[in-house]
FIKOLZA-1660 file (N, C-alpha, C; in steps of 0.1 Angstrom, whole numbers, plus 5000, padded with zeros to 4 digits):
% residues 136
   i   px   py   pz ch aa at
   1 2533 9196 8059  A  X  N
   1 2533 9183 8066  A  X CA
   1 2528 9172 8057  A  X  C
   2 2522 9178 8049  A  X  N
   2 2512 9163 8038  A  X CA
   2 2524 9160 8034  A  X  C
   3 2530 9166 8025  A  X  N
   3 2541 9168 8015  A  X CA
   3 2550 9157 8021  A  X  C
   4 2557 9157 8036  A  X  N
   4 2562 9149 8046  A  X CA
   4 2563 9137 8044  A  X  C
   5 2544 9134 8048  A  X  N
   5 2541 9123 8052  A  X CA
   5 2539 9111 8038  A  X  C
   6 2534 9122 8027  A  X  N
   6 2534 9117 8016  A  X CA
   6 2548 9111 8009  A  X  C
   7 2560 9117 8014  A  X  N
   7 2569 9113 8008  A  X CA
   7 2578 9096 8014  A  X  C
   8 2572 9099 8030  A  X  N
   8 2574 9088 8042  A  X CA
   8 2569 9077 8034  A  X  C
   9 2552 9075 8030  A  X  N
   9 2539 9068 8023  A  X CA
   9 2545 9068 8011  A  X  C
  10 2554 9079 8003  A  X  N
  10 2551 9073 7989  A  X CA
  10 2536 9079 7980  A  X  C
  11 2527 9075 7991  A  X  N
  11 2513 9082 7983  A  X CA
  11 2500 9083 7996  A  X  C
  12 2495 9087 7997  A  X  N
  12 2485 9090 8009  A  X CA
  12 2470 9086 7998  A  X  C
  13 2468 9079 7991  A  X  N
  13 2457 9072 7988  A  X CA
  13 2453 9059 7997  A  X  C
  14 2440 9061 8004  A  X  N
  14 2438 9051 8015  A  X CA
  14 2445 9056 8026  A  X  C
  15 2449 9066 8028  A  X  N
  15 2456 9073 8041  A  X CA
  15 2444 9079 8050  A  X  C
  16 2439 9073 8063  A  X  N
  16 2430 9082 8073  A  X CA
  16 2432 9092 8080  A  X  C
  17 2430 9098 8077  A  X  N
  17 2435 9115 8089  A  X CA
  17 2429 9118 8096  A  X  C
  18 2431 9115 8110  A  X  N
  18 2421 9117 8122  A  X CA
  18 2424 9126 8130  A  X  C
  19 2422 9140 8132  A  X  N
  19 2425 9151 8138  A  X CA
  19 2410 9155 8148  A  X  C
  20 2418 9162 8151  A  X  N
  20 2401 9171 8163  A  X CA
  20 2404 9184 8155  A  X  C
  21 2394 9194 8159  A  X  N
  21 2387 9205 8159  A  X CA
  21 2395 9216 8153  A  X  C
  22 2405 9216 8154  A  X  N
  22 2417 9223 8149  A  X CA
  22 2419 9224 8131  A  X  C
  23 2416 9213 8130  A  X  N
  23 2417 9208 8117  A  X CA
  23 2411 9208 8107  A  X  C
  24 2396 9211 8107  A  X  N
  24 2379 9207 8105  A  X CA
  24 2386 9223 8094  A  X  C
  25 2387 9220 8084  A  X  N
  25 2388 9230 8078  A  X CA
  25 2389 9229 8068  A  X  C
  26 2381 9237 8057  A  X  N
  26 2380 9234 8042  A  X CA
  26 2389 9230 8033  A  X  C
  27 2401 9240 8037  A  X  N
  27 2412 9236 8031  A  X CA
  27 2420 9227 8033  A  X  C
  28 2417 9222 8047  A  X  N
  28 2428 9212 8048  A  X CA
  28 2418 9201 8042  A  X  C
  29 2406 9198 8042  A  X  N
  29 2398 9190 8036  A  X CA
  29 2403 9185 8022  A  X  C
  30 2399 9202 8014  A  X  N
  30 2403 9192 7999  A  X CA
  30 2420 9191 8000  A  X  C
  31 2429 9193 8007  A  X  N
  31 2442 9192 8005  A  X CA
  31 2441 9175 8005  A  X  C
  32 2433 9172 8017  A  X  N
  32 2434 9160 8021  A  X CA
  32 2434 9144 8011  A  X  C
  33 2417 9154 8004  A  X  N
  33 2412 9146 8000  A  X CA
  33 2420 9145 7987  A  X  C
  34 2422 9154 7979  A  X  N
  34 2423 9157 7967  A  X CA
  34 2437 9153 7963  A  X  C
  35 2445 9144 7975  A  X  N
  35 2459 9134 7974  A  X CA
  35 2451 9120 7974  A  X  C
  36 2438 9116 7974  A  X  N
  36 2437 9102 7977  A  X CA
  36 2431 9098 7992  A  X  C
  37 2433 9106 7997  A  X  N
  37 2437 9103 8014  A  X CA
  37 2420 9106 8021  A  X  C
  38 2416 9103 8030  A  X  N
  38 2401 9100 8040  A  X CA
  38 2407 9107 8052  A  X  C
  39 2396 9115 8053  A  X  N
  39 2394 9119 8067  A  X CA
  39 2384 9114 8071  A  X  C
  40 2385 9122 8092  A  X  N
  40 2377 9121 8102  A  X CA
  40 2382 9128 8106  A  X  C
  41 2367 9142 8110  A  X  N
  41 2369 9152 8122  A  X CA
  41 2363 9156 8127  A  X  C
  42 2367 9164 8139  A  X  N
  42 2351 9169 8148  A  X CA
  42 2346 9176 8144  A  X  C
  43 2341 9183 8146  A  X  N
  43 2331 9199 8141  A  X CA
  43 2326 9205 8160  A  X  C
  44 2332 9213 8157  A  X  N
  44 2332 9220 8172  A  X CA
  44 2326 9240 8166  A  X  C
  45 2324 9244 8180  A  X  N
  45 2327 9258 8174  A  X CA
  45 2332 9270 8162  A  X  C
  46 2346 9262 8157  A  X  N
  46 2357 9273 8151  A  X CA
  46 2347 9270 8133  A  X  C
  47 2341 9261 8130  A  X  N
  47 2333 9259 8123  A  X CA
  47 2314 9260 8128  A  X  C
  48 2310 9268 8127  A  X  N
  48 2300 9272 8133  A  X CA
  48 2283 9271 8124  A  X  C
  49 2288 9270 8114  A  X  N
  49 2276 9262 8106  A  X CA
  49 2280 9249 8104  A  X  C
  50 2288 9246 8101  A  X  N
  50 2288 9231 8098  A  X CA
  50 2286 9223 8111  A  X  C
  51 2290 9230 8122  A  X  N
  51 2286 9221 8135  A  X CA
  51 2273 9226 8137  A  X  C
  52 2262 9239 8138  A  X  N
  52 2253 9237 8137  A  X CA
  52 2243 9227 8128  A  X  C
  53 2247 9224 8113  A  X  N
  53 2240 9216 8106  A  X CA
  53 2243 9199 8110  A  X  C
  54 2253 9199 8118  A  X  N
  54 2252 9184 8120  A  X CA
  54 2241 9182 8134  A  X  C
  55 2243 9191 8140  A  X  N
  55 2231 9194 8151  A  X CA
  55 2220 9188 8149  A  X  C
  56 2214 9197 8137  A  X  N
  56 2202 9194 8135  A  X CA
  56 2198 9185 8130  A  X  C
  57 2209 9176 8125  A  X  N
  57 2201 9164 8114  A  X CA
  57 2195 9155 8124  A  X  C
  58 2183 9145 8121  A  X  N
  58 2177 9140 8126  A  X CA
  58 2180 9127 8133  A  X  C
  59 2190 9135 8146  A  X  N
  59 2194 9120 8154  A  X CA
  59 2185 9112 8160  A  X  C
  60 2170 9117 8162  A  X  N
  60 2160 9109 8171  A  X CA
  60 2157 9097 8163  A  X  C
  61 2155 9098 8153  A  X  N
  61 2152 9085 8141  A  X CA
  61 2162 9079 8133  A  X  C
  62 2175 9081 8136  A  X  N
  62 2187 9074 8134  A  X CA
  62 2193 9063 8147  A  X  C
  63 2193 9047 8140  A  X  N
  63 2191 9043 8151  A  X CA
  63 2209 9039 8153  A  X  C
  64 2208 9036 8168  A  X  N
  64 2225 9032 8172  A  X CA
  64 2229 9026 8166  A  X  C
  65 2244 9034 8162  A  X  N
  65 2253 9017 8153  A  X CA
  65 2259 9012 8158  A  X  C
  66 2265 9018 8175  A  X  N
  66 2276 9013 8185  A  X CA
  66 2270 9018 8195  A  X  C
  67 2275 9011 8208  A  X  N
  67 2281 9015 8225  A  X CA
  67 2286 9005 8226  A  X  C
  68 2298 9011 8234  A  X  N
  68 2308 9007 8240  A  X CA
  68 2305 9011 8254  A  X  C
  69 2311 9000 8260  A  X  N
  69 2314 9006 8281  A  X CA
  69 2325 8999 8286  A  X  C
  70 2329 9010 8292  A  X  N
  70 2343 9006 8297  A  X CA
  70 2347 9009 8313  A  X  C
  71 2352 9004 8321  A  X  N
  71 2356 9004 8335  A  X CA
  71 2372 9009 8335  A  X  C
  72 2376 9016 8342  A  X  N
  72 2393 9017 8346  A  X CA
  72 2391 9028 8353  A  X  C
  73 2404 9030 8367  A  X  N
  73 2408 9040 8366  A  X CA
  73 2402 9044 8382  A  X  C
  74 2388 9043 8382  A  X  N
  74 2375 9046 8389  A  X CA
  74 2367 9057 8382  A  X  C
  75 2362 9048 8367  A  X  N
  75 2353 9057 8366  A  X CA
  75 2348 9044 8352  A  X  C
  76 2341 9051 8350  A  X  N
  76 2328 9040 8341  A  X CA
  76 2322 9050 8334  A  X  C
  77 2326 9043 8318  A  X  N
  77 2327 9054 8305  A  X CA
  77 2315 9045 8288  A  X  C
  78 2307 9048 8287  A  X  N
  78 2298 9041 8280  A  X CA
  78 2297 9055 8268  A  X  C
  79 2299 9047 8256  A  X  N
  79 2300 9057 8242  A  X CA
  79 2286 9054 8234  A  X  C
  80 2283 9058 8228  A  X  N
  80 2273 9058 8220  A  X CA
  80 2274 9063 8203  A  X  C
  81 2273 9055 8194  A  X  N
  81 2271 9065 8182  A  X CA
  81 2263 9061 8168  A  X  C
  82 2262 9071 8164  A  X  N
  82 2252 9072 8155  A  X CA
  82 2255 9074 8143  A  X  C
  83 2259 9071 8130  A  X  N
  83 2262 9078 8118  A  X CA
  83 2249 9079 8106  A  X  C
  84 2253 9086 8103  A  X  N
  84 2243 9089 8087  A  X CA
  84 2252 9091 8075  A  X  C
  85 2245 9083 8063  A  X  N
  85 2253 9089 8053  A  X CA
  85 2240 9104 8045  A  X  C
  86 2250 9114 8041  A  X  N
  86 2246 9125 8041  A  X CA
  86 2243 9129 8025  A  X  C
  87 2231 9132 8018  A  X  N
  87 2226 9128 8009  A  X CA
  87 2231 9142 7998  A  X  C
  88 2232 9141 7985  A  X  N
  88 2235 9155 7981  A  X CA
  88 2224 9158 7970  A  X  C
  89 2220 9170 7971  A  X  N
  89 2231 9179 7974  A  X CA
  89 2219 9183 7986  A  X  C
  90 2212 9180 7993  A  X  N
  90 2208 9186 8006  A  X CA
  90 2218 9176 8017  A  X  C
  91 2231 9176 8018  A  X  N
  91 2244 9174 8025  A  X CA
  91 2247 9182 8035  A  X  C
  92 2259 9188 8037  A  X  N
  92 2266 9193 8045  A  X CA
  92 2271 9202 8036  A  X  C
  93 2275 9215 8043  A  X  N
  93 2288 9225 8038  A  X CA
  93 2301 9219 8040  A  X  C
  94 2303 9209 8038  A  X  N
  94 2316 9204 8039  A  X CA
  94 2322 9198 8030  A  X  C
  95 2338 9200 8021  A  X  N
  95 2341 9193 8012  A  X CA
  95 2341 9178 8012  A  X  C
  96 2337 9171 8004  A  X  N
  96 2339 9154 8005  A  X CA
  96 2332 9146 8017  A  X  C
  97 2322 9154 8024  A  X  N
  97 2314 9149 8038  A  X CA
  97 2307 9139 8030  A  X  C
  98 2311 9125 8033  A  X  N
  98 2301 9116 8026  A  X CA
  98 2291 9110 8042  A  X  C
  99 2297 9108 8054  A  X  N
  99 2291 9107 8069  A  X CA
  99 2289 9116 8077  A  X  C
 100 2282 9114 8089  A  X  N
 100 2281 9126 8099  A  X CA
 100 2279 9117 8107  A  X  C
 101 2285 9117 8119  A  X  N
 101 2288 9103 8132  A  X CA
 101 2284 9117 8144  A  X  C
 102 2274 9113 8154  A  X  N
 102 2274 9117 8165  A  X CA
 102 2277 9108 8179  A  X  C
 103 2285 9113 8183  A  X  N
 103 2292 9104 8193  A  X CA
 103 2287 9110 8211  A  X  C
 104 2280 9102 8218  A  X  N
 104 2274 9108 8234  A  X CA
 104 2285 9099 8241  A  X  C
 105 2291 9107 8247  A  X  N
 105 2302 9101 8261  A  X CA
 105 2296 9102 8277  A  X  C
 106 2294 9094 8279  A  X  N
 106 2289 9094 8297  A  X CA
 106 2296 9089 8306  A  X  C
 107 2302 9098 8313  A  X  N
 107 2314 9094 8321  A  X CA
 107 2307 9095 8337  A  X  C
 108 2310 9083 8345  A  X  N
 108 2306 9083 8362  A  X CA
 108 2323 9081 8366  A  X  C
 109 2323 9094 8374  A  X  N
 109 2337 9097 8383  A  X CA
 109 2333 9097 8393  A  X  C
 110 2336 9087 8407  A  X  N
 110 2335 9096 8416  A  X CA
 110 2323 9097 8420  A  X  C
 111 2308 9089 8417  A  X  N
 111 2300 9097 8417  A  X CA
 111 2291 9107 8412  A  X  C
 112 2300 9113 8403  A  X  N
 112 2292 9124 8396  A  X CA
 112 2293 9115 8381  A  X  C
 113 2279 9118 8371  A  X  N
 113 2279 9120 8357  A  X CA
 113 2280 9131 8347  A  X  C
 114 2290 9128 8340  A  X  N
 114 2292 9138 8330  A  X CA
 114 2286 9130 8311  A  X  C
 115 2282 9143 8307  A  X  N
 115 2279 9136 8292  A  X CA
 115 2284 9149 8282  A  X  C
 116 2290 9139 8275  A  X  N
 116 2296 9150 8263  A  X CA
 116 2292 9146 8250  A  X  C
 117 2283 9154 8242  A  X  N
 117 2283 9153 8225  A  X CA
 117 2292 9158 8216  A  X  C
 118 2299 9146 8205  A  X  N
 118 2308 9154 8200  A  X CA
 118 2302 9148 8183  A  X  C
 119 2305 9157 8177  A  X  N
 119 2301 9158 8159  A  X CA
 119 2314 9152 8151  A  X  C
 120 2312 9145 8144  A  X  N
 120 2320 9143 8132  A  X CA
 120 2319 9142 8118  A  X  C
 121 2329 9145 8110  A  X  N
 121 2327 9142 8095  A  X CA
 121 2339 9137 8089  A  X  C
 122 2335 9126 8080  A  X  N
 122 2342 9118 8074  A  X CA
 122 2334 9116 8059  A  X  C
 123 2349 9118 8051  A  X  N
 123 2348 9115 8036  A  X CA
 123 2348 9099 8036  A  X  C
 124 2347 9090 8044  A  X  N
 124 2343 9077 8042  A  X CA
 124 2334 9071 8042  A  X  C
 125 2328 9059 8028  A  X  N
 125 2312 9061 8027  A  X CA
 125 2310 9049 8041  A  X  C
 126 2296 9050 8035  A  X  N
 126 2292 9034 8048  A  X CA
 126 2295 9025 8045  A  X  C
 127 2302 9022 8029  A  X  N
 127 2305 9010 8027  A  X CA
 127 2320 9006 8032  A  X  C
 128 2326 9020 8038  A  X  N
 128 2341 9020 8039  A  X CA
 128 2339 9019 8053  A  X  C
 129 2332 9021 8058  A  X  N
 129 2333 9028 8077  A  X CA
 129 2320 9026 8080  A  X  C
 130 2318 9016 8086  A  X  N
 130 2302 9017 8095  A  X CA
 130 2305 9023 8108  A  X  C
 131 2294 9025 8114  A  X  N
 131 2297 9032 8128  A  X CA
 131 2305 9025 8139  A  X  C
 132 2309 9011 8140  A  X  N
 132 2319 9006 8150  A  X CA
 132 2331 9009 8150  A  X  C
 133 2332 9013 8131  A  X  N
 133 2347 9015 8126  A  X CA
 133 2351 9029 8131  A  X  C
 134 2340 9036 8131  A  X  N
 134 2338 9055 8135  A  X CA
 134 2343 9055 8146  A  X  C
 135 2334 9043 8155  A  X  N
 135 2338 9043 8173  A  X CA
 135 2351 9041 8176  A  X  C
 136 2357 9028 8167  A  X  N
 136 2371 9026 8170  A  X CA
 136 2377 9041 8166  A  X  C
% end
């Protein structure tokens, strides 16, 4: 598919690849990177240390870089996030992780609240991507 897209582009230098959880994979990492190209991805289960290590890093003393709140639909949806740039070599297990963005979703449906945390990593520094850019 790189091969594809690269040939559509010409070159996938400055190209963002924003996938979910599926994706979060070493190799497709350096395939990514190692054309020029920046990712963003989640870190869920199917990666199981690297989403534990984003866990733990120290979100209490990392202060908000975004919230967003939004109305539609009948429900009312307010984001929250957080990024860090991740220092080496006490970093991440992840190839080219230069950020770690933690993202809290709070959703009112109906009445009921729901809240979901979700992990990210991106080979883009802070100088490329601050956290509003993350949120978008």
């Amino acid at each position: 598919m790189l091969n594809a897209v690269e040939k559509v582009l010409s070159s996938l230098t400055g190209v963002l690849f924003v996938a979910d959880a599926m994706y979060t994979q070493t190799g497709h990492a350096e395939q990514i990177t190692s054309r020029g190209a920046h990712l963003l991805l989640q870190a869920k289960g199917n990666q199981p240390t690297l989403h534990a290590q984003l866990k733990t890093l120290p979100w209490a003393k990392i202060p908000v870089g975004d919230r967003t709140r939004d109305r539609g639909h009948g429900r009312k949806e307010t984001r929250t996030i957080k990024a860090v740039t991740l220092q080496i070599p006490s970093g991440i297990a992840f190839p080219r992780a230069q950020q770690a963005a933690r993202i809290i979703r709070t959703r009112t449906v109906d009445g009921k609240t729901s809240r979901e945390t979700a992990y990210l990593v991106t080979s883009l520094t802070a100088a490329d991507a601050q956290p509003t850019d993350l949120q978008r």
